[in-house]
mmJSON file of the N, C-alpha and C atoms, coordinates in Angstrom:
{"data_MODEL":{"atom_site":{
"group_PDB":["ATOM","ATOM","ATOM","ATOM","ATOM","ATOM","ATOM","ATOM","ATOM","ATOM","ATOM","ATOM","ATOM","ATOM","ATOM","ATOM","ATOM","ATOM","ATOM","ATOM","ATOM","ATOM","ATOM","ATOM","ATOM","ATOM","ATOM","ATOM","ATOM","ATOM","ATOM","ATOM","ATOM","ATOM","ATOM","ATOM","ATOM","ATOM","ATOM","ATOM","ATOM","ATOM","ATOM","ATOM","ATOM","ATOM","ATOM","ATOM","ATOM","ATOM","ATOM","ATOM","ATOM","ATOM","ATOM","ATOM","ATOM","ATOM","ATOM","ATOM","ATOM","ATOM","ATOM","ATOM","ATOM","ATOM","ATOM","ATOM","ATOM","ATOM","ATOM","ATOM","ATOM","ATOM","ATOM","ATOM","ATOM","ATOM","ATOM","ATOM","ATOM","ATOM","ATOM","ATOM","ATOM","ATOM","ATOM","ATOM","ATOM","ATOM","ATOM","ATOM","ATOM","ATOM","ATOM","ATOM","ATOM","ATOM","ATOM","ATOM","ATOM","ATOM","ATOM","ATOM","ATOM","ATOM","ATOM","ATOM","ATOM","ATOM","ATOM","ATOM","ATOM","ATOM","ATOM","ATOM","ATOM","ATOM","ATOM","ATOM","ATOM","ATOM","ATOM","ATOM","ATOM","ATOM","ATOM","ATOM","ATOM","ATOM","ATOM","ATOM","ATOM","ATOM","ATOM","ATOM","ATOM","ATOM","ATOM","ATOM","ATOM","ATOM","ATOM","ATOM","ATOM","ATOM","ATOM","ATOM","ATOM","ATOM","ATOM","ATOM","ATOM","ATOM","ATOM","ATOM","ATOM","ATOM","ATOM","ATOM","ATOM","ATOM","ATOM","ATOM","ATOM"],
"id":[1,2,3,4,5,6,7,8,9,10,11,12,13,14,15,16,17,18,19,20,21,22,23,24,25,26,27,28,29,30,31,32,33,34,35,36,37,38,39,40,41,42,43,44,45,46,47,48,49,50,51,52,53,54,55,56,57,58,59,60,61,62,63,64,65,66,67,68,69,70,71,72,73,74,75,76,77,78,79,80,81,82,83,84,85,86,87,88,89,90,91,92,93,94,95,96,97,98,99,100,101,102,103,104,105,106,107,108,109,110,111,112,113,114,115,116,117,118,119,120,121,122,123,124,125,126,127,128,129,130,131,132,133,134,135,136,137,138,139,140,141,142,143,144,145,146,147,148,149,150,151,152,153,154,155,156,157,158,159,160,161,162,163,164,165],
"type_symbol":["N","C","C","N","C","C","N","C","C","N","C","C","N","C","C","N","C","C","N","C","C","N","C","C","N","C","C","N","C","C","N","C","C","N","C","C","N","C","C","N","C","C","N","C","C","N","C","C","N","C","C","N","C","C","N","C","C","N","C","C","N","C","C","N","C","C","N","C","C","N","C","C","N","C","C","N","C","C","N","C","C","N","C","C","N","C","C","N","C","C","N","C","C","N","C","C","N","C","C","N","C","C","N","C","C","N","C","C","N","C","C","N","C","C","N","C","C","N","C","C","N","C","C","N","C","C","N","C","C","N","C","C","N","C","C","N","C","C","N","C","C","N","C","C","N","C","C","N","C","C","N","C","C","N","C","C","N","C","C","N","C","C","N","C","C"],
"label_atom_id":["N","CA","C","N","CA","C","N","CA","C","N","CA","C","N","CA","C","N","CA","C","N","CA","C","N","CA","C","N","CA","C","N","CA","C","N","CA","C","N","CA","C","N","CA","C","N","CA","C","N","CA","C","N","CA","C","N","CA","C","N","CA","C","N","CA","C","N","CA","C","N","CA","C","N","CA","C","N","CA","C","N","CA","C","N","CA","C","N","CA","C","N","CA","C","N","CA","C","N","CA","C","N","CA","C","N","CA","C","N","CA","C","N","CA","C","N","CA","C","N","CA","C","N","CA","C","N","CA","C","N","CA","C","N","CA","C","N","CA","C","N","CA","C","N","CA","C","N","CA","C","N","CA","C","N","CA","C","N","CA","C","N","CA","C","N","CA","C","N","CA","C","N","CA","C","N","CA","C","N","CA","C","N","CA","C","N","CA","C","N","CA","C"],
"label_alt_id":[null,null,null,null,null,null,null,null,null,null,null,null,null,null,null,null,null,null,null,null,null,null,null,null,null,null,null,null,null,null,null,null,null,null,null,null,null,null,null,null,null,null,null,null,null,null,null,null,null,null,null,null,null,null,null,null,null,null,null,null,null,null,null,null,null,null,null,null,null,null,null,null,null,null,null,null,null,null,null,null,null,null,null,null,null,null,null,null,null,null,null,null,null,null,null,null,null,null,null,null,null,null,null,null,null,null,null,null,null,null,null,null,null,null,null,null,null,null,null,null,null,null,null,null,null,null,null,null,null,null,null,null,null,null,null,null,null,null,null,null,null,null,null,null,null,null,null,null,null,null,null,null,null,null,null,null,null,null,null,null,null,null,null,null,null],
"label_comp_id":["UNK","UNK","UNK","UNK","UNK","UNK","UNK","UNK","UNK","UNK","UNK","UNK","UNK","UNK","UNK","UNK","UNK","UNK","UNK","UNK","UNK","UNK","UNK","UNK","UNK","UNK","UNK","UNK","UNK","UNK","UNK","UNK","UNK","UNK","UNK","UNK","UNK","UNK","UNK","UNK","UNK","UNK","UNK","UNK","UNK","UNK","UNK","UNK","UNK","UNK","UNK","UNK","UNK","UNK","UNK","UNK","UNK","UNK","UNK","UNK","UNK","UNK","UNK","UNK","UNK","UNK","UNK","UNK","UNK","UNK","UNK","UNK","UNK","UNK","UNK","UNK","UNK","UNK","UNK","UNK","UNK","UNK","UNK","UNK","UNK","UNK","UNK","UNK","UNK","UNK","UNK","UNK","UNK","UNK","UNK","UNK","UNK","UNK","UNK","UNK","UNK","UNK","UNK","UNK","UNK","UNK","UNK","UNK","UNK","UNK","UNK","UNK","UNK","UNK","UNK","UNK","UNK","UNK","UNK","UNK","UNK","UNK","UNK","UNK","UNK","UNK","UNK","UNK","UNK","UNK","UNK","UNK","UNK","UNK","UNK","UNK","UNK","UNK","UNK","UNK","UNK","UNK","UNK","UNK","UNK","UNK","UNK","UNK","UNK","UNK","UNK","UNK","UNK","UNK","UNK","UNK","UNK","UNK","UNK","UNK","UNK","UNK","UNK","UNK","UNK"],
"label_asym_id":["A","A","A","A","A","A","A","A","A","A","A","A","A","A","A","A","A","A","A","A","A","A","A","A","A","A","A","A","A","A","A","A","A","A","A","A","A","A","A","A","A","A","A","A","A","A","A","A","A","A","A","A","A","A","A","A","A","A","A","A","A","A","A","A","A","A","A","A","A","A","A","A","A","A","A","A","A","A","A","A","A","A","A","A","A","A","A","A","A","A","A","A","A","A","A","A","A","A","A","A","A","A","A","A","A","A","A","A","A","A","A","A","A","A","A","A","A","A","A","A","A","A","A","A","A","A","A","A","A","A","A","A","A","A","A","A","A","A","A","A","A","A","A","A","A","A","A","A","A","A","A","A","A","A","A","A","A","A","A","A","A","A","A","A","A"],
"label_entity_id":["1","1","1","1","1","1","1","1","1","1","1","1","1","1","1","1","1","1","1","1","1","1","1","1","1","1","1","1","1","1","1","1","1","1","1","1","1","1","1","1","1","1","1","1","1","1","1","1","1","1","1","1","1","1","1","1","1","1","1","1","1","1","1","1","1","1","1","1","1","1","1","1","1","1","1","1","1","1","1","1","1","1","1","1","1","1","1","1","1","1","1","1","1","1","1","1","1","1","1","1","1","1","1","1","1","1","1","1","1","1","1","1","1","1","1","1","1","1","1","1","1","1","1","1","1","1","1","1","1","1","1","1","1","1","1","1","1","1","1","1","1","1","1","1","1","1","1","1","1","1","1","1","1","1","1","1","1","1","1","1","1","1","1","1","1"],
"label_seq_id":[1,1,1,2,2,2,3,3,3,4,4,4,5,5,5,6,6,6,7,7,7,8,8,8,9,9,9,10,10,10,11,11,11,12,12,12,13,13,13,14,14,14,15,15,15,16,16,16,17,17,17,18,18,18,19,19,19,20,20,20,21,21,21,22,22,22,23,23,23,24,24,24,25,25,25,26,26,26,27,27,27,28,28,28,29,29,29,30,30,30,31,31,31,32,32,32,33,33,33,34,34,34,35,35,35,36,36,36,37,37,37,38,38,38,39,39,39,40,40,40,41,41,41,42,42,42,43,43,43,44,44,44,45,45,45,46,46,46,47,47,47,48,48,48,49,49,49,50,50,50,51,51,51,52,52,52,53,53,53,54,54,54,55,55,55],
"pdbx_PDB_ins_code":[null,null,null,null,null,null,null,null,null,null,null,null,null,null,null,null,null,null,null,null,null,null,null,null,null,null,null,null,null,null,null,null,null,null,null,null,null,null,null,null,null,null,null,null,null,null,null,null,null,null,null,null,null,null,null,null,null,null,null,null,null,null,null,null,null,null,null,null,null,null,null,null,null,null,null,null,null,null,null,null,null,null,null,null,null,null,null,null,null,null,null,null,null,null,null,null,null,null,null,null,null,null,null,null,null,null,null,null,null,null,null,null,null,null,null,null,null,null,null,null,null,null,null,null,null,null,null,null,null,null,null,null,null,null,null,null,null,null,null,null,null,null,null,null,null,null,null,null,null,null,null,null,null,null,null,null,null,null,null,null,null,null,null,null,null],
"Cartn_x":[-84.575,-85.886,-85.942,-85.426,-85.296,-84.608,-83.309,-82.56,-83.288,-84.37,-85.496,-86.625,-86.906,-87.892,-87.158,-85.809,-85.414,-84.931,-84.592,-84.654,-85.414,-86.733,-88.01,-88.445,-88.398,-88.599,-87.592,-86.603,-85.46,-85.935,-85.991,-86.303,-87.38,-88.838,-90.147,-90.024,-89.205,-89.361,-88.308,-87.578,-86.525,-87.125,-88.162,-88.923,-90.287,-90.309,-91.79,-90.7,-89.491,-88.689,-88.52,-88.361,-87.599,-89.19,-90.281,-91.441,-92.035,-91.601,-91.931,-90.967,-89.914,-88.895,-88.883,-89.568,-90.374,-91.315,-92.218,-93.738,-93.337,-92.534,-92.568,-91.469,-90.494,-90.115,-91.205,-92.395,-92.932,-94.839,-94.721,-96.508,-96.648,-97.578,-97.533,-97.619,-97.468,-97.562,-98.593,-99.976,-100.784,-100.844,-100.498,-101.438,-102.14,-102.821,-103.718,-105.019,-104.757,-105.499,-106.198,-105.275,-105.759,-106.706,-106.818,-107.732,-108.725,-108.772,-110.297,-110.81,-109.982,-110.707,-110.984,-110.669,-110.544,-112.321,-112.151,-113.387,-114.236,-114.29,-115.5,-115.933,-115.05,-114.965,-115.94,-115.494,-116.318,-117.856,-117.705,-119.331,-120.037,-119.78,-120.284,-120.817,-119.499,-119.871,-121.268,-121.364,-122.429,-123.749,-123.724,-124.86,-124.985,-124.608,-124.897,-125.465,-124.719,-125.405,-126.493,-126.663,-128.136,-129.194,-128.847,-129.621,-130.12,-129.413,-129.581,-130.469,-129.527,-130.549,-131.346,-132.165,-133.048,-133.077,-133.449,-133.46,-135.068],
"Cartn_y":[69.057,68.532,68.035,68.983,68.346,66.861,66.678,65.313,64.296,64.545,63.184,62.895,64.002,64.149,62.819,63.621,62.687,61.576,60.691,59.769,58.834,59.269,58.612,58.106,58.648,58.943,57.944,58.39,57.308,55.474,55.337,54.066,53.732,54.285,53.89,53.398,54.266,54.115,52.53,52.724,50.978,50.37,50.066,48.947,48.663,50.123,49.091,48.76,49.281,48.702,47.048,46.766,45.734,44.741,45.344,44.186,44.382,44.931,44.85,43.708,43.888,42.879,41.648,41.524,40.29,39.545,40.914,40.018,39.356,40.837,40.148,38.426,37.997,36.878,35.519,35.779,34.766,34.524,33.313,33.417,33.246,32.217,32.004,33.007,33.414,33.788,34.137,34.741,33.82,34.849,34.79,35.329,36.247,37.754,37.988,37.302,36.821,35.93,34.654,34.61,33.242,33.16,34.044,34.43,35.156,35.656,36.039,35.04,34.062,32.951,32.129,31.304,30.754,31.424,32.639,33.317,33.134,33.129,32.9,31.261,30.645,29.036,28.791,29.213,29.216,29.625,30.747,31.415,30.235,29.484,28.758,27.464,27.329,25.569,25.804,26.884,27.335,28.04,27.921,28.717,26.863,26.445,25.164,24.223,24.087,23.608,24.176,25.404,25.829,25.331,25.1,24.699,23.145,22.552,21.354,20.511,21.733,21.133,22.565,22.855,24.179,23.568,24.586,24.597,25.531],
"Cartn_z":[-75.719,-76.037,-77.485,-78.579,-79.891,-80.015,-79.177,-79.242,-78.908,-77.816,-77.345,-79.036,-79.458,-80.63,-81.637,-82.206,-83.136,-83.299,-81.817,-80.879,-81.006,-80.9,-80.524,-82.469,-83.113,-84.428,-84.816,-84.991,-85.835,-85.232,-84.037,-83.237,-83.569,-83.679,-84.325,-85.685,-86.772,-87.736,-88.041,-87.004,-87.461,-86.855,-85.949,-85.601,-86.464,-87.548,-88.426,-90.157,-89.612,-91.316,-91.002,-89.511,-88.939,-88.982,-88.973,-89.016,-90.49,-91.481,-92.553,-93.478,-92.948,-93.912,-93.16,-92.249,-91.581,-92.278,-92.663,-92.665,-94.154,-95.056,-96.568,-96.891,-95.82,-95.799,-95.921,-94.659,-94.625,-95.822,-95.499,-95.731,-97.286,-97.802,-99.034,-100.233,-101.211,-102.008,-103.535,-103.587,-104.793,-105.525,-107.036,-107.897,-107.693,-108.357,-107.691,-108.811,-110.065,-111.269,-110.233,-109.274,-108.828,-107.699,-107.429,-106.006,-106.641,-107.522,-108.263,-109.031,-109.595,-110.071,-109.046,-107.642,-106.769,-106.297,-106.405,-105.841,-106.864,-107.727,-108.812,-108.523,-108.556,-109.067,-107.172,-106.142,-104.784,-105.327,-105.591,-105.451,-106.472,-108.14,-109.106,-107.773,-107.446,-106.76,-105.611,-105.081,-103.909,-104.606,-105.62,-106.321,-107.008,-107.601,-107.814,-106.991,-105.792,-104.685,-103.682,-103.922,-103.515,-104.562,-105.556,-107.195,-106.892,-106.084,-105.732,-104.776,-103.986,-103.154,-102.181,-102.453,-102.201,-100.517,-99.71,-98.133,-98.251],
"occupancy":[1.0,1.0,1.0,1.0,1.0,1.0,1.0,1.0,1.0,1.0,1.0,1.0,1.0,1.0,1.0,1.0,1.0,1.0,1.0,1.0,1.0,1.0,1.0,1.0,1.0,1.0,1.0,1.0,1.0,1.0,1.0,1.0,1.0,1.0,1.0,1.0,1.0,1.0,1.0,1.0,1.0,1.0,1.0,1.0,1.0,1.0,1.0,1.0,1.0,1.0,1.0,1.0,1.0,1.0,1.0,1.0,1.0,1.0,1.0,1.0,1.0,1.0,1.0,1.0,1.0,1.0,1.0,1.0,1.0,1.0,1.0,1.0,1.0,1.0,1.0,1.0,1.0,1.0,1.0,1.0,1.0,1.0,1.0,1.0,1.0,1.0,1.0,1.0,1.0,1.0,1.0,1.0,1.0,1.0,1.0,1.0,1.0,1.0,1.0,1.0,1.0,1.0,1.0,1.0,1.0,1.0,1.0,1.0,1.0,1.0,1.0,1.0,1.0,1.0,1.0,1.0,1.0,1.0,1.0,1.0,1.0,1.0,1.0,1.0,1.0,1.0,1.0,1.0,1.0,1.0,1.0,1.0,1.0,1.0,1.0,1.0,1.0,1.0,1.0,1.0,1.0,1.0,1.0,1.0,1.0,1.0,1.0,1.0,1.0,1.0,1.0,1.0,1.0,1.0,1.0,1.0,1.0,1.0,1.0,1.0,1.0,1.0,1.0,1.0,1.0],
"B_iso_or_equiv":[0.0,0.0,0.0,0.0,0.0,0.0,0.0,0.0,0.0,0.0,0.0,0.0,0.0,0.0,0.0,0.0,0.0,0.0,0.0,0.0,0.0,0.0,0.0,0.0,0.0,0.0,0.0,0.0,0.0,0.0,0.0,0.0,0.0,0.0,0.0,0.0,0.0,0.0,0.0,0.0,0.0,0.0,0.0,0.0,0.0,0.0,0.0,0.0,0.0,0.0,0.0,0.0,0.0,0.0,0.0,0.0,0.0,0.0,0.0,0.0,0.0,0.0,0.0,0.0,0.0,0.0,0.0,0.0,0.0,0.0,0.0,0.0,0.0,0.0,0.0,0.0,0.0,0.0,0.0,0.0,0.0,0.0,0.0,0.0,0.0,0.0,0.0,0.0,0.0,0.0,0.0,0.0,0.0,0.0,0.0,0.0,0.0,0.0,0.0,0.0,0.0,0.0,0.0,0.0,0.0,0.0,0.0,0.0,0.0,0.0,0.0,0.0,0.0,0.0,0.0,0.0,0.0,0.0,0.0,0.0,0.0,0.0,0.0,0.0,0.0,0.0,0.0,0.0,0.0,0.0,0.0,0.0,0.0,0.0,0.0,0.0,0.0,0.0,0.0,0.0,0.0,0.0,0.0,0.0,0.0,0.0,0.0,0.0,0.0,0.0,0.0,0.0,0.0,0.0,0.0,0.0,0.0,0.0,0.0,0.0,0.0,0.0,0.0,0.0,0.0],
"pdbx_formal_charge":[null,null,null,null,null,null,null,null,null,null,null,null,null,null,null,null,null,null,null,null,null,null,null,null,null,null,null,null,null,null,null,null,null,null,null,null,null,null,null,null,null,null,null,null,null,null,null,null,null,null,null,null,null,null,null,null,null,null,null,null,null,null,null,null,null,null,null,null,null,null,null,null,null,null,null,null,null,null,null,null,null,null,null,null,null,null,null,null,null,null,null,null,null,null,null,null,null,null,null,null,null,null,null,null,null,null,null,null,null,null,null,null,null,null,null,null,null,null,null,null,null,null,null,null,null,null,null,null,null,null,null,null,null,null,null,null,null,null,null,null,null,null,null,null,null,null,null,null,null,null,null,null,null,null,null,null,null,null,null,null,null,null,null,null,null],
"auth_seq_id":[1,1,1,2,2,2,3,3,3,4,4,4,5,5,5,6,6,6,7,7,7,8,8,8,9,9,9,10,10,10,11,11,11,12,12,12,13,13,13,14,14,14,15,15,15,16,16,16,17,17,17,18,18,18,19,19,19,20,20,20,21,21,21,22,22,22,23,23,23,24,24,24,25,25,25,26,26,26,27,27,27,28,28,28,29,29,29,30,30,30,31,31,31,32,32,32,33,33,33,34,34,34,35,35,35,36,36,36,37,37,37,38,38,38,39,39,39,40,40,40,41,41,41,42,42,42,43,43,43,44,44,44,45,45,45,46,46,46,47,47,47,48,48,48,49,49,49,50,50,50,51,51,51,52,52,52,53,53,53,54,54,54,55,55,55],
"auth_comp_id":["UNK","UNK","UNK","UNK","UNK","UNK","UNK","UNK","UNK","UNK","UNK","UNK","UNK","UNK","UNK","UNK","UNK","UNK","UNK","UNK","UNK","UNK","UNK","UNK","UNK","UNK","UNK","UNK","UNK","UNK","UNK","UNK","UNK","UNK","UNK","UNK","UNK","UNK","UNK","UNK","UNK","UNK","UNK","UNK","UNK","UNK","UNK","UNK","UNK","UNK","UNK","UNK","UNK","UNK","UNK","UNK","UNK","UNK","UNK","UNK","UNK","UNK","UNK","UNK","UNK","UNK","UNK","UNK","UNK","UNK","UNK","UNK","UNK","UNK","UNK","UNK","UNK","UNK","UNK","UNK","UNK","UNK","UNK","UNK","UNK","UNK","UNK","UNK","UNK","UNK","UNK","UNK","UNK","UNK","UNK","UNK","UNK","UNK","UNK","UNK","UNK","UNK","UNK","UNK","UNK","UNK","UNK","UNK","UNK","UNK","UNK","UNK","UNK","UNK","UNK","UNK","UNK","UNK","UNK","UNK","UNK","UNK","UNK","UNK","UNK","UNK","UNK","UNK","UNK","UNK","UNK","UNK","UNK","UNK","UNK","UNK","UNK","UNK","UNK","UNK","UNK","UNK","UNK","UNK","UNK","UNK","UNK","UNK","UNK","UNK","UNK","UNK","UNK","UNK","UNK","UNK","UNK","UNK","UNK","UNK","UNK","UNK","UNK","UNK","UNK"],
"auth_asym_id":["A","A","A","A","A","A","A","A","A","A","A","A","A","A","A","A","A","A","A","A","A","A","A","A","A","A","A","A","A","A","A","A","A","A","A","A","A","A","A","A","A","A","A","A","A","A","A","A","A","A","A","A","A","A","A","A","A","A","A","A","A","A","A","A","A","A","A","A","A","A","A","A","A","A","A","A","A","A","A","A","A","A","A","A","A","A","A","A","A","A","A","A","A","A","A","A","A","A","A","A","A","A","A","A","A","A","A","A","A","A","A","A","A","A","A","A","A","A","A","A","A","A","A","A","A","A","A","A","A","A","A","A","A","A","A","A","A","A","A","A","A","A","A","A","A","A","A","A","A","A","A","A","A","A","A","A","A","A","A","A","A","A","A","A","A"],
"auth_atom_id":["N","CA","C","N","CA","C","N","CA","C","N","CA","C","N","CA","C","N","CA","C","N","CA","C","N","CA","C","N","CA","C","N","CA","C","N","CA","C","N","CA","C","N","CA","C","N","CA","C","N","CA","C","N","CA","C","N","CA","C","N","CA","C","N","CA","C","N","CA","C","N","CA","C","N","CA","C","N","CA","C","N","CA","C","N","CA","C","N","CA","C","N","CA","C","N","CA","C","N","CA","C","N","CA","C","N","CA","C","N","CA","C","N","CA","C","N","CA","C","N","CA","C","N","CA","C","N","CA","C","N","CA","C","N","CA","C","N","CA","C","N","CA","C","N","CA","C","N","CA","C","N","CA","C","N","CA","C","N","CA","C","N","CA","C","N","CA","C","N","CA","C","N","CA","C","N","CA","C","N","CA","C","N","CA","C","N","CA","C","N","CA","C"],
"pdbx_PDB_model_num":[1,1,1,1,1,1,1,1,1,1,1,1,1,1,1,1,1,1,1,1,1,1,1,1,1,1,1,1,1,1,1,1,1,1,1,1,1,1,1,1,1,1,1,1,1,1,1,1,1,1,1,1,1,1,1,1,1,1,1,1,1,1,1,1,1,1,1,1,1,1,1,1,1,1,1,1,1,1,1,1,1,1,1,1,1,1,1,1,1,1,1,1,1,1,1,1,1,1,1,1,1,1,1,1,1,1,1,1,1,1,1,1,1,1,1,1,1,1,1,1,1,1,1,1,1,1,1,1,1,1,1,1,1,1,1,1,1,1,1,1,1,1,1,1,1,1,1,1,1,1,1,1,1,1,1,1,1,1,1,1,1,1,1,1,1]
}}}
């Protein structure tokens, strides 16, 4: 019963090493400077344009 335990364990754990050195290959890359400014510079332009034009 122990040999199924450490079995099951060793195989789980190489299928989330095997989708981690996956995910970190793909998918762009940003800054994290740039996505808080990106987010500031969004919220200015939409607070401006509510300024504009009121609903």
């Amino acid at each position: 019963m122990s040999a199924k335990k450490q079995g099951g364990g060793f195989q789980s754990a190489a299928g989330l090493i095997r989708y981690f050195d996956e995910e970190e290959a793909k998918g762009p890359i940003f800054d994290h400077r740039f996505i808080i400014i990106f987010g500031i510079a969004c919220l200015v332009v939409i607070e401006i344009a509510k300024w504009q034009w009121p609903v």
